[in-house]
N, C-alpha and C positions, 0 to 999 in steps of 0.2 A: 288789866289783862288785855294780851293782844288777839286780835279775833282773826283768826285765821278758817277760812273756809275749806272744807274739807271734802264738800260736796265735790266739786271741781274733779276733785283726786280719786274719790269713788266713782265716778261717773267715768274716768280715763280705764279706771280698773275694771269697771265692769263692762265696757267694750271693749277693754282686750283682750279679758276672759271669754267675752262672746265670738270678738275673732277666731280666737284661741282653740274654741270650741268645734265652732263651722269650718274652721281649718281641719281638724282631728275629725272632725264626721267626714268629712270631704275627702280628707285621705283613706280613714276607714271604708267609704262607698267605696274609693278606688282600688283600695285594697280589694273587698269584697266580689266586686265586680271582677278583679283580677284574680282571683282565690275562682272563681265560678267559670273563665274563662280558661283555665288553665285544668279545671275539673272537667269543663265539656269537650275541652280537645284529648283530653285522657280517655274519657267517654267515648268518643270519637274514633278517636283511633283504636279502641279497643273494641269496639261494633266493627267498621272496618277489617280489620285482624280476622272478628268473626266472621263474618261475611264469605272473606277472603275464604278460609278454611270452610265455610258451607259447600261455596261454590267448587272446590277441589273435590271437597266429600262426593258431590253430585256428580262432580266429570268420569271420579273415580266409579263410582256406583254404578252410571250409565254404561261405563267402558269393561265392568264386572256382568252385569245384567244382558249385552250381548254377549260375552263372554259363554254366559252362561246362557242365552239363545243357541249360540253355536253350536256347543255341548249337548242341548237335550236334541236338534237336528242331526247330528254324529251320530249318537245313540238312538233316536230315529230309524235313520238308516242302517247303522248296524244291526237292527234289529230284524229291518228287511231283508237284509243280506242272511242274516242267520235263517230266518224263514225260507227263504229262495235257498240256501244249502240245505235245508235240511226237506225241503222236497223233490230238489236233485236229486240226492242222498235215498230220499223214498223213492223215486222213481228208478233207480238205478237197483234197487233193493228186491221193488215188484215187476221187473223185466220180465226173468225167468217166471213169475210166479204165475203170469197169462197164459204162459207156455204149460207151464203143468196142469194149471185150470183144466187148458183144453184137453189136453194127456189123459189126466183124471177123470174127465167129462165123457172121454170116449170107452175108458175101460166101464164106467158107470151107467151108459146106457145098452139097454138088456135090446136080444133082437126082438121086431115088434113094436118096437118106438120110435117114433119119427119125431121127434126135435123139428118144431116151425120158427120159435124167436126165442130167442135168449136174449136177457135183461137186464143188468149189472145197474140198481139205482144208485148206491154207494159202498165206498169200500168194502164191505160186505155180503151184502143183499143181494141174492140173484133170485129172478123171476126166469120160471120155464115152462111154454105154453108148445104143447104136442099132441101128438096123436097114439094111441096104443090099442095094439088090436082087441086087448081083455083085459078087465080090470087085473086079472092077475100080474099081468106085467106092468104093469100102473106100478102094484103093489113089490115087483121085484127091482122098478127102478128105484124107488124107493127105500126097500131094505139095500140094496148098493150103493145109493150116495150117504148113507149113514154108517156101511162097513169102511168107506171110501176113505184117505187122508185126507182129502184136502174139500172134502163138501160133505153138508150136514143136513140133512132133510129139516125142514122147519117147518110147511101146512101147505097140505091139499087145499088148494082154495077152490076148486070147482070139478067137478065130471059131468060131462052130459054126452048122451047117445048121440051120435052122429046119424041124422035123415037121409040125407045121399049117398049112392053107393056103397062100396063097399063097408059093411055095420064094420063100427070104434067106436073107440071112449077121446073126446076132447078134454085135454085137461088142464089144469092152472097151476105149476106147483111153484112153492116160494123155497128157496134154498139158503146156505148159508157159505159162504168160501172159506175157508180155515186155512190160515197159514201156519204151520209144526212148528217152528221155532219161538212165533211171539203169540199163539194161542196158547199153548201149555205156560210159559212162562209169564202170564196173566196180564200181557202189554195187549195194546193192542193191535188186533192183526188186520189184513186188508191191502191191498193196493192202492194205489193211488195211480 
């Protein structure tokens, strides 16, 4: 029998199988790495993409939000403006209404009463400090500004006897101004 060595040939085969191998892992790495390189540029540009669209979201938002700055200073001001019309509007309304105060005021004080200051604190409330010879006319300027249209008797705040001179009643009274049209119709009434 002839001896033929076999080892030789195995030895050839299994370093070519090992090349074989380290080759196919080697391509595989590059494969893998190229699979990973081609995932994070996708990655990439798809963060990017977002990004992109954030940053428009925000411009957009920003360019909405003074938008809407502007809008509530509009209505702001319109608001002013409506406030400033509509006390025009009341002033133009309570013109005449001084003029009947006073109209009314003179039909309502009886003779014997001497009116020293009138006192308008707000649209309604008048304060009137005078002098009257008896209390009775105290008492009749008072049933007058209660028969009267446009003044309401509201409270004797004080009487006292006068020491000097000529004897009187000082007195304090509080009133009320009544305007016809928006006192009966339960608004309310007053000048401005």
């Amino acid at each position: 029998m002839a001896l033929i060595n076999l080892l030789d040939w195995r030895e050839e085969a299994r370093q070519q199988r090992q090349k074989e191998f380290f080759i196919t892992l080697g391509l595989m790495a590059l494969f893998a790495v190229g699979i990973m390189a081609l995932v994070t540029w996708a990655m990439g540009n798809k963060i990017d993409g977002q990004v992109e669209r954030n940053n428009y979201l925000q411009n957009e938002i920003g360019q909405l939000d003074r938008q809407i700055a502007e809008i509530n200073e509009i209505e702001k001001k319109l608001e002013e403006l409506e406030n400033q019309m509509e006390v025009i509007q009341n002033l133009q309304r309570s013109r005449p209404e001084v003029v009947r105060l006073f109209d009314e005021l003179v039909r309502s004080v009886p003779e014997g009463i001497h009116l020293n200051t009138f006192e308008r604190k707000n649209d309604k409330d008048l304060t009137f400090q005078g002098r009257g010879e008896t209390n009775p006319r105290i008492s009749e300027f008072m049933r007058k500004m209660d028969s009267s249209e446009r003044l309401r008797y509201k409270d004797l705040k004080e009487v006292e006897k006068e020491r000097k001179g000529i004897p009187a009643q000082i007195f304090v009274l509080d009133a009320l101004q009544v305007i016809p049209g928006l006192d009966d119709k339960g608004g309310q009434g007053g000048s401005r």
